[in-house]
C-alpha positions in Angstrom: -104.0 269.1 -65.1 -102.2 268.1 -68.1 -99.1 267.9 -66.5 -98.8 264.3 -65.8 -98.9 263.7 -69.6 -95.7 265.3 -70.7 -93.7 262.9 -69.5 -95.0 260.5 -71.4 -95.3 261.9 -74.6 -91.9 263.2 -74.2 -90.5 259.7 -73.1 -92.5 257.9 -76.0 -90.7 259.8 -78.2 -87.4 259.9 -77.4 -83.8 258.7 -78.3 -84.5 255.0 -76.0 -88.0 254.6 -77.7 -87.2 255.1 -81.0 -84.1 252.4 -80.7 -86.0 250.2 -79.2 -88.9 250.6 -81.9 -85.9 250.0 -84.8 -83.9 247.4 -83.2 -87.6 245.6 -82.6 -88.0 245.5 -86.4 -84.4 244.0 -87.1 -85.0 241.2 -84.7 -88.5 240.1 -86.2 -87.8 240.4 -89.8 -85.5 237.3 -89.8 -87.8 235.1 -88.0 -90.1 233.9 -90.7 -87.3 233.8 -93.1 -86.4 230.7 -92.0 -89.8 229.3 -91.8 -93.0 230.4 -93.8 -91.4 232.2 -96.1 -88.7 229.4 -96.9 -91.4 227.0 -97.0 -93.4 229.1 -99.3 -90.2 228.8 -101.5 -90.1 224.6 -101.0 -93.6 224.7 -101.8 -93.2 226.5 -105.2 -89.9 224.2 -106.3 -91.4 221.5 -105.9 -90.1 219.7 -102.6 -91.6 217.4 -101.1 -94.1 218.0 -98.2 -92.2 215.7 -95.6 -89.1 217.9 -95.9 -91.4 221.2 -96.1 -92.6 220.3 -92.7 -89.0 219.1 -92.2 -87.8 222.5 -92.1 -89.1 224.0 -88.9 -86.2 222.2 -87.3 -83.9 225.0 -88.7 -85.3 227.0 -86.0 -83.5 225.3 -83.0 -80.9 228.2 -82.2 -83.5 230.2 -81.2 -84.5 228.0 -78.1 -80.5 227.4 -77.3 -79.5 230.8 -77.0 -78.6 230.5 -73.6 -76.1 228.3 -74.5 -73.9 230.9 -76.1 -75.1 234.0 -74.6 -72.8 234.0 -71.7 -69.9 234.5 -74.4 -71.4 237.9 -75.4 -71.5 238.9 -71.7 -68.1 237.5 -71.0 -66.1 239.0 -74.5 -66.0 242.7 -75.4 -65.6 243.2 -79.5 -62.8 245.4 -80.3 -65.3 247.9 -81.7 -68.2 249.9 -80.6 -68.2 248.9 -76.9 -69.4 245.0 -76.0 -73.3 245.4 -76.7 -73.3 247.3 -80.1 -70.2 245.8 -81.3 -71.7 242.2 -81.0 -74.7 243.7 -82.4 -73.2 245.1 -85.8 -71.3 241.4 -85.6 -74.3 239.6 -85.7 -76.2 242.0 -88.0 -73.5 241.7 -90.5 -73.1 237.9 -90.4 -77.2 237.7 -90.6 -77.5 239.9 -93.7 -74.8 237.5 -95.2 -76.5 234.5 -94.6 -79.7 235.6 -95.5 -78.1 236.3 -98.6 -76.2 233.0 -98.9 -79.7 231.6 -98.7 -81.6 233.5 -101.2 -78.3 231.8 -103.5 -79.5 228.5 -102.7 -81.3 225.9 -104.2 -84.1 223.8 -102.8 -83.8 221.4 -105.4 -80.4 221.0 -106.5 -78.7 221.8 -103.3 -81.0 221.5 -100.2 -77.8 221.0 -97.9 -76.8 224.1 -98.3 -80.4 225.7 -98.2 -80.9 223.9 -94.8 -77.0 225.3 -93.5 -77.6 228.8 -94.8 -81.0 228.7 -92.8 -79.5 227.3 -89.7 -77.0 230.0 -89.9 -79.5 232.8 -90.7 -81.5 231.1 -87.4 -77.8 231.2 -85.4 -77.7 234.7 -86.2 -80.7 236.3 -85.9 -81.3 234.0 -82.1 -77.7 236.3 -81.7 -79.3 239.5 -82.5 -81.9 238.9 -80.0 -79.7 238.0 -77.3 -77.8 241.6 -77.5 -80.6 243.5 -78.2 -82.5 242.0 -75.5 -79.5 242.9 -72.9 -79.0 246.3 -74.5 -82.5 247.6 -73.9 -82.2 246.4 -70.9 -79.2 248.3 -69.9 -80.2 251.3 -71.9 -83.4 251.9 -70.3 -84.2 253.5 -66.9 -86.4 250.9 -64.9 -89.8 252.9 -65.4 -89.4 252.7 -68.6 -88.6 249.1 -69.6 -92.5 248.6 -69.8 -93.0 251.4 -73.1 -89.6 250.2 -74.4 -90.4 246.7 -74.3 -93.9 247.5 -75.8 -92.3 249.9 -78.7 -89.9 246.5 -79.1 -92.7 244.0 -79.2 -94.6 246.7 -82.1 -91.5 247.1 -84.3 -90.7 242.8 -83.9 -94.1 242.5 -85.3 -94.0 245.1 -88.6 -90.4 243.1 -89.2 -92.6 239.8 -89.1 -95.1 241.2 -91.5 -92.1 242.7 -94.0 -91.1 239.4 -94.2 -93.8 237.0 -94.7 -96.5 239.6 -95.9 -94.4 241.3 -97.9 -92.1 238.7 -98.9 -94.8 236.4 -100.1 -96.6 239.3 -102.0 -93.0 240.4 -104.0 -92.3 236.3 -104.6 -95.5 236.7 -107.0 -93.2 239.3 -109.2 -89.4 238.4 -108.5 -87.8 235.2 -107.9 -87.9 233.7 -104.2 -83.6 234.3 -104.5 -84.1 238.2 -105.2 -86.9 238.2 -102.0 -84.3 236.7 -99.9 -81.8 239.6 -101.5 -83.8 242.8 -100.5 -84.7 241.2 -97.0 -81.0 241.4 -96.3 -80.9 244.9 -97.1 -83.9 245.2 -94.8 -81.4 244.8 -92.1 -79.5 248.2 -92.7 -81.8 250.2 -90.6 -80.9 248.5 -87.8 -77.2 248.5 -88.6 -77.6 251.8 -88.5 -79.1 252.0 -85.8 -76.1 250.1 -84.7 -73.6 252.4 -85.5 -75.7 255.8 -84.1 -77.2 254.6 -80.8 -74.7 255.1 -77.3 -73.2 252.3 -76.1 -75.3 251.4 -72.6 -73.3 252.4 -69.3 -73.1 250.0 -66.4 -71.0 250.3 -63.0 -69.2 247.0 -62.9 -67.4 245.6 -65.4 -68.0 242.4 -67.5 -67.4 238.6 -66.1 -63.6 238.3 -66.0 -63.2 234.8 -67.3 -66.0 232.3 -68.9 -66.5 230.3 -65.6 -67.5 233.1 -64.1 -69.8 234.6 -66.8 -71.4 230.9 -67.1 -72.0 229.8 -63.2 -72.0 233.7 -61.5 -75.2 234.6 -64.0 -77.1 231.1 -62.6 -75.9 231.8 -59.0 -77.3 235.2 -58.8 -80.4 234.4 -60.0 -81.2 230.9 -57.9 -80.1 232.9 -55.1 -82.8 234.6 -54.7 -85.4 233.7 -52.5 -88.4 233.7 -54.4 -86.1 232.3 -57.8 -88.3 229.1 -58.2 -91.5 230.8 -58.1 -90.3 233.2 -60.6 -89.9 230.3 -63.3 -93.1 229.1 -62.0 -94.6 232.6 -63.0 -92.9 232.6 -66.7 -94.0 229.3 -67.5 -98.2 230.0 -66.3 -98.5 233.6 -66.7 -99.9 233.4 -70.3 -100.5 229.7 -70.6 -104.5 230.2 -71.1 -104.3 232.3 -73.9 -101.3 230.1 -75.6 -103.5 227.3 -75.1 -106.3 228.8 -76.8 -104.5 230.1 -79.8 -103.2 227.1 -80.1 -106.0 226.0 -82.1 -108.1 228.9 -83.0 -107.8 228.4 -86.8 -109.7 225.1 -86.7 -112.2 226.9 -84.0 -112.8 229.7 -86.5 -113.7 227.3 -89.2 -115.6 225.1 -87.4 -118.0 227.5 -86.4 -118.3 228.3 -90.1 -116.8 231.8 -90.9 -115.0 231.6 -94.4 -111.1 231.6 -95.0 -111.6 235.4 -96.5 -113.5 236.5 -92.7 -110.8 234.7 -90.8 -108.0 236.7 -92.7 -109.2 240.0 -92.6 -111.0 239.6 -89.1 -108.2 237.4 -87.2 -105.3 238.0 -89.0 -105.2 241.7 -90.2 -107.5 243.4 -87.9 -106.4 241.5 -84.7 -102.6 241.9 -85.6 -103.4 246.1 -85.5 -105.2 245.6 -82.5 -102.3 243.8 -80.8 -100.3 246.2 -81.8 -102.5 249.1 -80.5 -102.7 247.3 -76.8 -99.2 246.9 -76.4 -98.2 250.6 -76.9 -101.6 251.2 -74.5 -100.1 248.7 -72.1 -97.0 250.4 -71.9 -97.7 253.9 -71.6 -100.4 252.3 -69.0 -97.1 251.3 -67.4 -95.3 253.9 -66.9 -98.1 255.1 -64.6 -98.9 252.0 -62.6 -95.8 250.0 -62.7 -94.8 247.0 -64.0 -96.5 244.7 -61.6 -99.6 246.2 -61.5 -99.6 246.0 -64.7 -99.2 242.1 -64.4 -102.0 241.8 -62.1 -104.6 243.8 -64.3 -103.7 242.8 -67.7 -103.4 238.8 -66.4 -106.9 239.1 -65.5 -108.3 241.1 -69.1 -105.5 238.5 -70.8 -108.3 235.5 -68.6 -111.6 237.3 -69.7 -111.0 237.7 -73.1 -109.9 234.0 -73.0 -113.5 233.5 -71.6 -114.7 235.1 -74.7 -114.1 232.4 -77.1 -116.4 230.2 -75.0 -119.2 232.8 -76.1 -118.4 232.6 -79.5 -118.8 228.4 -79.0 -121.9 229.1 -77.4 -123.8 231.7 -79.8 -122.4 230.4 -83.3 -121.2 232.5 -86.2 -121.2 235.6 -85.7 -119.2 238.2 -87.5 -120.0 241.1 -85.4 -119.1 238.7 -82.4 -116.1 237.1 -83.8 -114.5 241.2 -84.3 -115.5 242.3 -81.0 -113.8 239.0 -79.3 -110.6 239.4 -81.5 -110.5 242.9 -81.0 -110.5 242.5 -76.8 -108.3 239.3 -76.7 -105.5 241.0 -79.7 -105.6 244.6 -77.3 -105.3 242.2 -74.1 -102.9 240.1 -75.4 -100.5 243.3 -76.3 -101.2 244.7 -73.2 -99.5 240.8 -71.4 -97.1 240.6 -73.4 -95.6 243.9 -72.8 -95.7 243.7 -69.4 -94.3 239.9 -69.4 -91.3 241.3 -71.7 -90.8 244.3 -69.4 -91.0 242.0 -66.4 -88.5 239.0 -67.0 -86.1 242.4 -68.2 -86.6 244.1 -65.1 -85.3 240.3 -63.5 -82.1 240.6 -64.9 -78.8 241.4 -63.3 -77.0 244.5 -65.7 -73.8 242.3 -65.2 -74.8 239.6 -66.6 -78.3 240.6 -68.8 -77.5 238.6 -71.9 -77.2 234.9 -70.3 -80.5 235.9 -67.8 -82.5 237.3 -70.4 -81.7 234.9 -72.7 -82.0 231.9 -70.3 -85.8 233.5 -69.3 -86.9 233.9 -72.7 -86.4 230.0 -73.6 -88.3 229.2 -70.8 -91.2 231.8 -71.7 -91.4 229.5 -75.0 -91.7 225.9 -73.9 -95.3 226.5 -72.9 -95.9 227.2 -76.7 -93.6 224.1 -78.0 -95.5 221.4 -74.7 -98.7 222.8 -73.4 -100.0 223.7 -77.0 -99.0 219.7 -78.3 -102.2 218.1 -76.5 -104.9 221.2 -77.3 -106.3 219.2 -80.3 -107.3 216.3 -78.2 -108.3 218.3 -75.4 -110.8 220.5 -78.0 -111.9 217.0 -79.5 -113.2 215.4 -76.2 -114.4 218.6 -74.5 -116.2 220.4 -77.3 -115.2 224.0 -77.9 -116.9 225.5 -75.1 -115.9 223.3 -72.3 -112.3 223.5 -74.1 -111.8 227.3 -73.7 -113.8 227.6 -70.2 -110.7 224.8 -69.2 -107.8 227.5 -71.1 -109.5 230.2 -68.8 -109.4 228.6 -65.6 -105.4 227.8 -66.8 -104.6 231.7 -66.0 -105.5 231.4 -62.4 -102.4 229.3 -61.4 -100.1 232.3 -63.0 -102.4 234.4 -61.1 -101.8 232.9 -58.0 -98.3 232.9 -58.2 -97.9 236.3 -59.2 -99.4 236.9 -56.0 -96.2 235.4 -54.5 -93.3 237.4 -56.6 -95.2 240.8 -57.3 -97.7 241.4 -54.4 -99.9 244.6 -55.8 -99.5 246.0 -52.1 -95.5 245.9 -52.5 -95.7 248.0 -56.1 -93.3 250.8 -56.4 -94.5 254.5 -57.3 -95.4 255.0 -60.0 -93.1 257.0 -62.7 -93.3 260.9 -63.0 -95.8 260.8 -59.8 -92.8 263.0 -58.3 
């Protein structure tokens, strides 16, 4: 019976995939930019270590985004059609101050190296906001689950072009010529820009600001089951954020070297979270988006549980690969899902202030829960520690049971 499959080959390569695959890449190459990368740069000059940590702050404009997004839903550019003409806005402004920071100087003018990197933040926290509402808009609902995985894959190669590959050419060009080409990194996804269709939608865009500012809040605190929705966004994948939170330390602990962490935990894992996230959503497109929450929540808790193994049996390298390689696979299988879910939340009228409202919530988990970890390790010991970040996915768990009941699950795509 093969079928069932040709829809999904045909719809993982198509027009919507492949945008969302290079607009993915646009919006993670910035990111790091403004943080390991720049620091890298401090590092090298010179600066001192209290403004290298300093730095990080830059970074703010990604968790206020929800302050101007209603402005992009409101306001309609005079070219291109109101998502991709804020997008080629924003894309063009971010490949300018990415260049106006690779002119700076660390040294002799920090000022302006922290403004240029606030702005590149402003910008790039931009980008995400359209990008975010366009593939929401552009994509049918069965298929926000393998668009927002392809999304999630080309985000992450955009994160490695810029801090792998950034750091490896600042070892043969100066850190300002690094900062040059990662500009022109953008021009795929202006590109893009120019060549995808502008995303149709029945009703018009807010008519004034009020309207675009309260009417997006309204709709979705209307809804009955609105509070348990945040509930759900701020547990789903607390456990495993909990227990990343201090895996490094963990790692060295149990005494595998710095060389068996990189190539184990950092290269081998980052493929394999990668490779569950494309699995999770073509999984999707055959079970749903909320079945998919349900079955990947509860691989996302076991392989959670598998750290506390590691604790328990000791160096292993053998061990350590196979737990990285289940938790990476069921951590791209969550996230995919989580991104296609808080998308499939949104209003089309109003998908830019929603989205990006959702999306800062998703990361205070990271920025609160994660603070206390290191205490928490200390006076539990390593395996009581991640037995407690394992029993932290049931509340998520439980909620989900509230908003996405498996029993209430829509049929599946293609099953016509």
């Amino acid at each position: 019976m093969p079928e069932p499959t040709k829809p999904v080959v045909a719809t993982l390569f198509s027009r919507r995939m492949l945008v969302a695959l290079l607009m993915g890449f646009s919006c993670g190459l910035p990111l790091l930019l403004t943080l390991g990368v720049l620091q890298a740069w401090m590092k090298e000059e010179g600066v001192d270590l209290t403004w290298v940590g300093m730095i990080t702050l830059v970074q703010s404009p990604y968790s206020w985004k929800f302050l101007w997004s209603p402005l992009l839903d409101r306001f309609t550019p005079p070219l291109l059609g109101r998502r991709r003409g804020w997008l080629l806005i924003a894309q063009l402004a971010l490949m300018a101050a990415i260049a106006a920071l690779g002119w700076s100087d660390p040294v002799a003018h920090p000022g302006w190296m922290a403004a240029s990197a606030v702005l590149v933040a402003f910008f790039s926290a931009t980008q995400d906001i359209v990008v975010d509402a366009y593939r929401r808009e552009d994509l049918p609902d069965e298929e926000l689950g393998l668009g927002s995985s392809l999304y999630v894959y080309g985000y992450r190669i955009g994160m490695w072009a810029a801090s792998g590959g950034g750091l490896i050419l600042a070892d043969y060009i100066p850190f300002s010529q690094v900062y040059l080409i990662m500009a022109a990194g953008l021009i795929p996804g202006v590109a893009t820009t120019l060549l995808a269709p502008e995303p149709r939608f029945e009703k018009g865009p807010p008519q004034s600001l009020r309207e675009a500012i309260l009417d997006p809040l309204a709709d979705f605190f209307h809804r009955d089951s609105a509070l348990w929705v945040l509930a759900f966004i701020l547990l789903y994948k607390i456990g495993d954020t909990l227990a990343a939170a201090v895996s490094i330390p963990f790692y060295l602990e149990l005494g595998h070297s710095k060389s068996e962490i990189g190539a184990v935990v950092k290269l081998f894992g980052a493929w394999a979270t990668i490779a569950g996230g494309v699995l999770g959503g073509i999984l999707m497109l055959k079970t749903g988006i909320h079945r998919s929450l349900w079955v990947f929540g509860g691989l996302q808790a076991v392989s959670t549980a598998g750290f506390a193994v590691l604790a328990r049996i000791g160096p292993s390298l053998p061990a350590l690969s196979t737990v990285i390689a289940f938790e990476s696979i069921t951590a791209g299988m969550g996230t995919s899902a989580f991104v296609a879910f808080m998308a499939s939340l949104t209003n089309r009228r109003f998908t830019a202030t929603q989205y990006a409202l959702l999306t800062s919530i998703m990361g205070l988990p990271r920025v609160l829960a994660s603070a206390p970890t290191g205490f928490a390790a200390k006076h539990l010991g390593w395996e009581g520690f991640f037995i407690f970040c394992t029993l932290a996915a049931i509340p998520g768990m439980l909620v989900l049971y509230r908003i996405a009941p498996w029993r209430a699950q829509p049929a599946p795509a293609h099953s016509a």
